[in-house]
N, C-alpha and C positions, 0 to 999 in steps of 0.2 A: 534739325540736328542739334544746336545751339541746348533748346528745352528737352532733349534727351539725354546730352551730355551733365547738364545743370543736378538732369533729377537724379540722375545716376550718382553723382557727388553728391545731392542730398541723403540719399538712402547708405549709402556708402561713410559717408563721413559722421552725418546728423544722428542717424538711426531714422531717419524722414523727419526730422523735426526742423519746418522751414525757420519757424523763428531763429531755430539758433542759428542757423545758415545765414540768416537775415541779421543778425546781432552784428556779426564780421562786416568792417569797413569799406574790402575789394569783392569787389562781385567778379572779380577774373580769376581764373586758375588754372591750372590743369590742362586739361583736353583743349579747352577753349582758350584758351589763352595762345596756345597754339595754332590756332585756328586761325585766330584774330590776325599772327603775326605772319602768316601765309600768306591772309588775302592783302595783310598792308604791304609786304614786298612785293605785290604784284601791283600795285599803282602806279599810275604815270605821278611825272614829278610833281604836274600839277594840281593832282590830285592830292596829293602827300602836302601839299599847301593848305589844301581846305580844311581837312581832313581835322588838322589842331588848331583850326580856328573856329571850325565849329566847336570841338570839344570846349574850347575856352569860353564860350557863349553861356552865359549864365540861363539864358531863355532861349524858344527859337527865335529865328532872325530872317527876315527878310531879304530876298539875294539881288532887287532892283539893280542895286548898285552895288559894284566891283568893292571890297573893302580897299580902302589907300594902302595897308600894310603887305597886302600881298603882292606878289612882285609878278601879278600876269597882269594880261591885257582881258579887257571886258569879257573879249571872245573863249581865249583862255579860260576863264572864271566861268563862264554860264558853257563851255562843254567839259567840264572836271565836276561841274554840278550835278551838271544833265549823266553823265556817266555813273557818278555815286548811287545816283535816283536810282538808275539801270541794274546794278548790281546789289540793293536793297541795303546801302552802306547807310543813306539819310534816310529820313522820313519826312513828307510833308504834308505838311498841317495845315486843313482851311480854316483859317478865321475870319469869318464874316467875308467881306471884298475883298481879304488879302491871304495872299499865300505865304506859308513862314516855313523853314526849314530848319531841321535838326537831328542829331543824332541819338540814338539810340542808349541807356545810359549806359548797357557792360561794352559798349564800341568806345563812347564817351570815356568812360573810367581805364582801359584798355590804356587810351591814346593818351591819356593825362599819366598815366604810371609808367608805360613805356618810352612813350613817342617825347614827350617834348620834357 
């Protein structure tokens, strides 16, 4: 739905011209943007936790360990994860023996311009 929306905005705005689409800053808009901001009122609190701290992750991240800044418990933290997984919110990433997690960039860019 998301790459339907997107290309609908490209041809509509662009004339299909991705680069110029691509020239612009926010990759959120419109339809989507809306979208975005549906499924983020429907999170649990804990989730609405992770959520801008993954955005704030410069690279993926490994979820071992509970970050200190977030105010759950381990348990907390790895099912707000495990839930994001579930609902195609994060993505994870095998690299080599480790598993890393992160977000999407228009989820990413979404949460960085609304959320925090």
């Amino acid at each position: 739905m998301w790459l339907n929306i997107v290309s609908a905005a490209i041809k509509d705005l662009f004339s299909g011209n991705i680069s110029e689409f691509l020239s612009y800053d926010s990759l959120v808009f419109g339809d989507l943007e809306y979208l975005f901001h549906k499924h983020f009122q429907r999170l649990s609190d804990s989730e609405k936790q992770v959520m801008p701290w993954l955005a704030n992750q410069m690279k993926a991240v490994e979820i071992s360990k509970k970050p200190a800044l977030l105010e759950l418990s381990p348990s907390e933290f790895l099912k707000a994860v495990e839930s994001l997984r579930r609902r195609l919110l994060i993505e994870k990433v095998e690299n080599g023996d480790r598993t890393i997690f992160t977000l999407q960039p228009a989820i990413a860019e979404y949460i960085k311009t609304h959320i925090l």
